[in-house]
N, C-alpha and C positions, 0 to 999 in steps of 0.2 A: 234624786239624791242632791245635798247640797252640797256647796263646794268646801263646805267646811268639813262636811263628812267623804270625801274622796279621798278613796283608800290610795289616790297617787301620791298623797300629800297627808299624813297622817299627825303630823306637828302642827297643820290649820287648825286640828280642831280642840289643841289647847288654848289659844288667842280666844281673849276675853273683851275687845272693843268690836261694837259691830260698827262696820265700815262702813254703812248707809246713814245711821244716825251722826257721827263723827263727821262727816262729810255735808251734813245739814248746815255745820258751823263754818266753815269754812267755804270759800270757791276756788279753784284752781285759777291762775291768771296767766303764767306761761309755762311751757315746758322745752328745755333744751339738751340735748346728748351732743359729744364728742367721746372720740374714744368709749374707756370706760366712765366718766363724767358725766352723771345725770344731774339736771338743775330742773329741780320744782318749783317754783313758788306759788304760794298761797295767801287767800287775804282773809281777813274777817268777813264773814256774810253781814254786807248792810240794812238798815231796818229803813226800810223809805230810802230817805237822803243822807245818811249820816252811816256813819261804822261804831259801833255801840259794841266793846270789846265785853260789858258784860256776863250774857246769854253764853259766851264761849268762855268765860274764865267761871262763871257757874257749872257748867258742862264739864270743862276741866278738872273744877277741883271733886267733883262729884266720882269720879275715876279717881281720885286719889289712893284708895282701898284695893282697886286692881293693881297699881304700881309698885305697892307696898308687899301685898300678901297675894300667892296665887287663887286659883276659882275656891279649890276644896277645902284650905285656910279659913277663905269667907263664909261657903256652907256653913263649917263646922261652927265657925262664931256666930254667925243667925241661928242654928239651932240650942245652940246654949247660953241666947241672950243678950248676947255683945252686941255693939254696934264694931261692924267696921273699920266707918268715919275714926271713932273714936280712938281704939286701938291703932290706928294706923297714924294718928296722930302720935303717941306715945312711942310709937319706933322711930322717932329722927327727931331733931335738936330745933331750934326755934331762933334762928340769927337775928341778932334785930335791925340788919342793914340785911334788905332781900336782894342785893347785888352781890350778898357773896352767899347766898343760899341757892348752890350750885340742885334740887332737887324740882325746883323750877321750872328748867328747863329741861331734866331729864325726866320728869313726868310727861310732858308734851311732846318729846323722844318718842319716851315710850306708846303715846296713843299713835303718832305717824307710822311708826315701826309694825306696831301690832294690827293695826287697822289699817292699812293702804300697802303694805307690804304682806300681808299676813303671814307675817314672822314673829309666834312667842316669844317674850322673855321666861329663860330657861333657869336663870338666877336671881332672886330678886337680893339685891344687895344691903339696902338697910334690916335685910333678917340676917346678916353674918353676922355673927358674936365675939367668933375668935379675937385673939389680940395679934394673930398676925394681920388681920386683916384691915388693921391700921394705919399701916406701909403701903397698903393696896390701890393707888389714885386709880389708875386704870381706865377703862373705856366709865363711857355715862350710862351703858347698859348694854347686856347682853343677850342674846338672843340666837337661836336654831332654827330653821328651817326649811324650807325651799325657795330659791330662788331661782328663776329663769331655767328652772329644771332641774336643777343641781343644788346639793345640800348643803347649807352655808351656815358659816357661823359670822354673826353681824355682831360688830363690837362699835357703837354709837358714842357720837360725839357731840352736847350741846352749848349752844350762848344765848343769851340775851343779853346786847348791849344797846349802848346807845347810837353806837356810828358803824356803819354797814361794813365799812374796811377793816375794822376791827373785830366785827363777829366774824367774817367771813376767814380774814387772816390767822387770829387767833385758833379758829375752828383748823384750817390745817397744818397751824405748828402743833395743833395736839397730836392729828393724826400723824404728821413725821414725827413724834416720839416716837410711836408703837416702834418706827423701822430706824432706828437710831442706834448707836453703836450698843448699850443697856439697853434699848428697847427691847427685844428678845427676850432677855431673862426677865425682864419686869411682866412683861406680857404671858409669860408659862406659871411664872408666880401667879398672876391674877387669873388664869384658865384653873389652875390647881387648886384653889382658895376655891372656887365658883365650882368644881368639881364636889366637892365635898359640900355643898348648900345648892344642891337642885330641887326646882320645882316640884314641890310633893303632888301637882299634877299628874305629873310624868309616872307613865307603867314602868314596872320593874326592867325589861327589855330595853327601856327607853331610858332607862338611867343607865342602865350599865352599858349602853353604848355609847352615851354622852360622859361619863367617866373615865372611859378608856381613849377618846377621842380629845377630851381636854387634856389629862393628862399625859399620853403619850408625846416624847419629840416629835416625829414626824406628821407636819399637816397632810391630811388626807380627805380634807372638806374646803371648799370655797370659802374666802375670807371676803367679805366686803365691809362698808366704813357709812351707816346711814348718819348723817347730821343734818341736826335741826340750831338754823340759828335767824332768831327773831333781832331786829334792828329798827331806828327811827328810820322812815322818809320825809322828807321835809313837805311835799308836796302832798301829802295824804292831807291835814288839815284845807290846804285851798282846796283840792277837787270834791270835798264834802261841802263846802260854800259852794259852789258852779255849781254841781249838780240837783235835776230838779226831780229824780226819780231812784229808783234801788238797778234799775236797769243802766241807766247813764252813767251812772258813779261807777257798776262795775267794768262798763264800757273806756271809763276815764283811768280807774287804776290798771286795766290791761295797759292801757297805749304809755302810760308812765313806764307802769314796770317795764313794755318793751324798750323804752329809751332812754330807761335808768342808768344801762353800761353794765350792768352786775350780771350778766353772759359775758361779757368780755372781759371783764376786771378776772373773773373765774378760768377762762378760757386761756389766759396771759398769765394768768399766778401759775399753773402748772407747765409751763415754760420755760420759768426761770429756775436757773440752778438751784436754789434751795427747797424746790417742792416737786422739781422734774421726778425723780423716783415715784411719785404717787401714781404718776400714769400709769404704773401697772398694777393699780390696784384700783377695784370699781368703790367709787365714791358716788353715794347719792344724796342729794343736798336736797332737803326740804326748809325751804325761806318762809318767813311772815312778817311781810313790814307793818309797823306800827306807827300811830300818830306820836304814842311816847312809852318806852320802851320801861323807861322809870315805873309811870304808874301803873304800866303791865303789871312789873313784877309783884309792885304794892300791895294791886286790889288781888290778882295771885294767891299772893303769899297769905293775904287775909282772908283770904276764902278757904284756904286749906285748916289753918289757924283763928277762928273768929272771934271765939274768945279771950285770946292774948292782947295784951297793949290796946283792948277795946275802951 
């Protein structure tokens, strides 16, 4: 039996990335826990000598259609002709500065979330219609499932910017909204909105328990906080000059990332009074430094969109 299909975990087997291929693009480079404070990071898989972001923003925008519409959505548009791609273009707006086209990073969310967590998204949000749901900023994505044994609901936060202090930072003034004096009602608002637009995946048993579970006052599921925020390092350009193999170089961005400081700068933000509260709540950070966070988003945003501004 697979682990998708393990009747312990019955939500695995709505998740739509498989975790082996996803995982081709990428390499793990460190992993750090405190507390509840997990810090990932990850790097682009290099080709030779160099990191060729590419192959993975290919990969990514190819996933675009999962982020958008659930599995049975997609079925039903391949059997009656549609593309996907297409239609799922059609569901969101087309900014022409991809620094403020916040779906960027919450597609890339969404694959860390779905594939390395394997935690569904339960709501896909650019299918809300309503016009309350306009007011609705809210988490970058939603998702149900099992974590560490126990059934959680992950309300995700993402950046890409250009300076590490600033996705990192930004990332948990988001997350102290949620627990801010209107945090609470804004947060039952956005469960209630996302209550009423679930996953047409989802068995009838499985809506109606994820309906009475958002909607209901009192939590009675695990909350936790997965963020994904990509950033410049400065040193990513030298150590693709130095290195003379796809080995070395990953060797070169481990021993960086280990002495970048960005464990500690993390480890010391939830310290200080303005973010202390989060430590009772598990945050899981998955990182992606980049050579330029800029033309990340660019060639991105182009890839989702290629016939725009072409």
């Amino acid at each position: 039996m697979s682990n998708k299909d393990s009747p312990k975990d019955p939500w695995k087997a709505h998740t739509q990335i498989d975790r082996e291929t996803f995982l081709k693009h990428i390499f793990k480079c460190a992993e750090w826990e405190k507390g509840r404070l997990g810090i990932n990071v990850y790097c682009v898989e290099p080709s030779y000598n160099v990191i060729e972001t590419g192959p993975f923003i290919e990969y990514v925008g190819n996933k675009y259609p999962q982020f958008v519409f659930s599995k049975t959505e997609i079925e039903d548009m391949l059997d009656s002709g549609k593309w996907p791609s297409k239609e799922a273009q059609k569901r969101s707006d087309f900014p022409d500065d991809p620094s403020t086209d916040g779906k960027l990073g919450e597609l890339i969310l969404f694959l860390f979330v779905d594939a390395v967590l394997e935690i569904p998204m339960v709501s896909h949000k650019l299918f809300w219609t309503q016009e309350a749901v306009q007011e609705v900023k809210g988490s970058d994505g939603l998702f149900y499932g099992m974590h560490d044994g126990e059934e959680s609901l992950a309300l995700g936060e993402s950046k890409i910017q250009k300076r590490r202090s600033d996705a990192l930072r930004n990332s948990l003034d988001s997350i102290t909204r949620f627990y801010d004096p209107t945090g609470d009602t804004k947060t039952r608002h956005e469960l209630t909105v996302a209550a009423d637009n679930l996953s047409s995946n989802l068995s009838e048993p499985e809506l109606d328990k994820l309906r009475n579970l958002l909607k209901e006052g009192k939590q009675t599921y695990k909350q936790i906080h997965p963020i994904f925020a990509a950033y410049d390092e400065s040193w990513m350009l030298d150590i693709q000059a130095e290195a003379q193999d796809e080995d070395e170089l990953r060797e070169l961005v481990a021993d960086k990332i280990d002495n970048s400081g960005v464990k500690r700068y993390l480890f010391d933000k939830l310290d200080e009074e303005e973010y202390k509260k989060l430590k009772k709540y598990e945050l899981i950070f998955f990182l992606l430094p980049l050579e330029d966070a800029d033309s990340f988003r660019e060639q991105l945003q182009h890839e989702l969109y290629p016939y725009i501004n072409s």
